[in-house]
C-alpha positions as CSV (number, residue, x, y, z in Angstrom):
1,X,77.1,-1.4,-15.2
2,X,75.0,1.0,-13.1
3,X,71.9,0.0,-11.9
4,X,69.4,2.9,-11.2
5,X,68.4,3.1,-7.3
6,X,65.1,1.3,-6.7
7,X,63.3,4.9,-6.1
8,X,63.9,6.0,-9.8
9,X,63.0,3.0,-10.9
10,X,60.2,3.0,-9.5
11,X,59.3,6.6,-10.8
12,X,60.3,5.5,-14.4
13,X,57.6,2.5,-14.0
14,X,54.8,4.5,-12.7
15,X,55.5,7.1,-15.8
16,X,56.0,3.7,-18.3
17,X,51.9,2.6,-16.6
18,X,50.4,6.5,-16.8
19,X,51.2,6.0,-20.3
20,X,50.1,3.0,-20.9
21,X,46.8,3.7,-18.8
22,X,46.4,6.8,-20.9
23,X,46.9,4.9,-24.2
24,X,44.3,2.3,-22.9
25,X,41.7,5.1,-21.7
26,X,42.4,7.1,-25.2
27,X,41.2,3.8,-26.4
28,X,38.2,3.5,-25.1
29,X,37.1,6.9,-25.1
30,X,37.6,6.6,-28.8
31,X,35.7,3.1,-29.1
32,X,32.7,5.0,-27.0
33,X,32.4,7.9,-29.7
34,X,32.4,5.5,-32.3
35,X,29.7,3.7,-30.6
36,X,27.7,7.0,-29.6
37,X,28.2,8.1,-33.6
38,X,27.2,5.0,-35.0
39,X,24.1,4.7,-32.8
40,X,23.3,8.3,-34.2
41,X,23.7,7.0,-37.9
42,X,21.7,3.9,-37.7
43,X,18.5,6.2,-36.0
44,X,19.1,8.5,-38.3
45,X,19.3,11.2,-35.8
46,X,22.2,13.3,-38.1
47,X,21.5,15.4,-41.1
48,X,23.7,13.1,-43.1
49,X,23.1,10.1,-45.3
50,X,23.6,6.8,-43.2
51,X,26.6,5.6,-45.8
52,X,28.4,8.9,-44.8
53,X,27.6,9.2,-41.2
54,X,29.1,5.9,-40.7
55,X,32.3,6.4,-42.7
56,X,32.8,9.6,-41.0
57,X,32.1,8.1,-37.7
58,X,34.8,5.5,-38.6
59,X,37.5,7.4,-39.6
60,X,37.0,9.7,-36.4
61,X,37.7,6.5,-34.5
62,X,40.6,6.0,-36.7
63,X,41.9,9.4,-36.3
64,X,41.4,9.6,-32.6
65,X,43.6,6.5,-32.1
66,X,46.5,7.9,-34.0
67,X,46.0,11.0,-31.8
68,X,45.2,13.4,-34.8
69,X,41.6,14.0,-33.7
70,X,42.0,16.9,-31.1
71,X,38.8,18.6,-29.2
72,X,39.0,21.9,-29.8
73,X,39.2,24.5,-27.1
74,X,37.9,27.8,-26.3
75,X,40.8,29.6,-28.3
76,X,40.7,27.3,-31.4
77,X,37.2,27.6,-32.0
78,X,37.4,31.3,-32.0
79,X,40.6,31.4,-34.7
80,X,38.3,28.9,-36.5
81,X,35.2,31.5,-36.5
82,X,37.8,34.5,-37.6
83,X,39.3,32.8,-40.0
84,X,35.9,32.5,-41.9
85,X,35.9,36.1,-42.1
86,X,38.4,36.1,-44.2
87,X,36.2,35.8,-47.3
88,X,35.2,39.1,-46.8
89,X,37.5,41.1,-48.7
90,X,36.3,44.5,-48.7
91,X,37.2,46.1,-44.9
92,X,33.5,47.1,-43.8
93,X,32.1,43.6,-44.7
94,X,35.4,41.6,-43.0
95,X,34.8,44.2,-39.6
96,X,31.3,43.4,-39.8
97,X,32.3,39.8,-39.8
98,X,34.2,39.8,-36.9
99,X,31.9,41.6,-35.0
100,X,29.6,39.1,-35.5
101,X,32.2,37.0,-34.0
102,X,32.7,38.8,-30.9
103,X,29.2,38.5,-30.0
104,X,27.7,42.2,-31.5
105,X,24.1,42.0,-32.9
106,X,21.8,39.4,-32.1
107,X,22.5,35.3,-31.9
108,X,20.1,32.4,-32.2
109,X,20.1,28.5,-32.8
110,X,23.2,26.5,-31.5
111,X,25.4,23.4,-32.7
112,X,23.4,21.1,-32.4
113,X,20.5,22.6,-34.2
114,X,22.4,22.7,-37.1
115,X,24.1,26.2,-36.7
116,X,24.2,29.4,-35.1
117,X,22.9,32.3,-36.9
118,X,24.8,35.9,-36.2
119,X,22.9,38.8,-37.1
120,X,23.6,42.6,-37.1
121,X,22.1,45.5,-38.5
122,X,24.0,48.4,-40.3
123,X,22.2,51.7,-41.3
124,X,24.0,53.6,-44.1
125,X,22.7,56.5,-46.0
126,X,23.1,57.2,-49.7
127,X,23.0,61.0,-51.2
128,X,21.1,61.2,-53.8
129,X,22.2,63.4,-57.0
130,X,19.8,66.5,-57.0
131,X,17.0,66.5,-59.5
132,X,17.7,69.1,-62.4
């Protein structure tokens, strides 16, 4: 039987604790939402019913332990915006869209009060038919 030398044992320990550390702190950051969330239900300081609020705040606690509940990143939320411009169908109203997007026009509100509103103006002119 061969025993591993003591040094990569060692190395195999300290990977078997940075795993369990993580698992532990993944833990508790989860238990903190939840706490944080369901202190924002019971003050009613969300725009959702208190029922709702708290069953959503569960199951992100849930999720978050199994490691499905991912933050999003920079990149994510911007495929996320796109891909809402996808129910545009006709070209200048999709490109319009993603202009939006990309920051064109003007911005205001954020997040947390309770979106962001994306505005842009397009001038078009329309012939008219000649009187007879």
């Amino acid at each position: 039987m061969n025993i591993p030398p003591p040094t990569l044992r060692a190395f195999f320990g300290t990977l078997l604790w940075i795993g369990v550390a993580a698992h532990a702190a993944s833990e508790s950051d989860a238990q903190a939402r939840y706490e944080r969330d369901r202190a924002a239900c019971l003050s009613g300081q969300t725009q959702q019913a208190r029922d709702v609020c708290l069953r959503e705040a569960g199951a992100a606690r849930d999720a978050a332990r199994k490691g499905a509940l991912t933050g999003s990143g920079a990149h994510e939320t911007a495929a996320n915006a796109l891909e809402r411009c996808k129910v545009f169908t006709k070209t200048d109203e999709h490109a319009a869209c993603v202009d939006r997007i990309r920051g064109a026009g003007n911005s205001s509100g954020s997040a947390l009060e309770g979106g962001i509103l994306r505005e842009s103006v397009t001038t078009t002119t329309t012939v008219l038919p000649a009187k007879r």
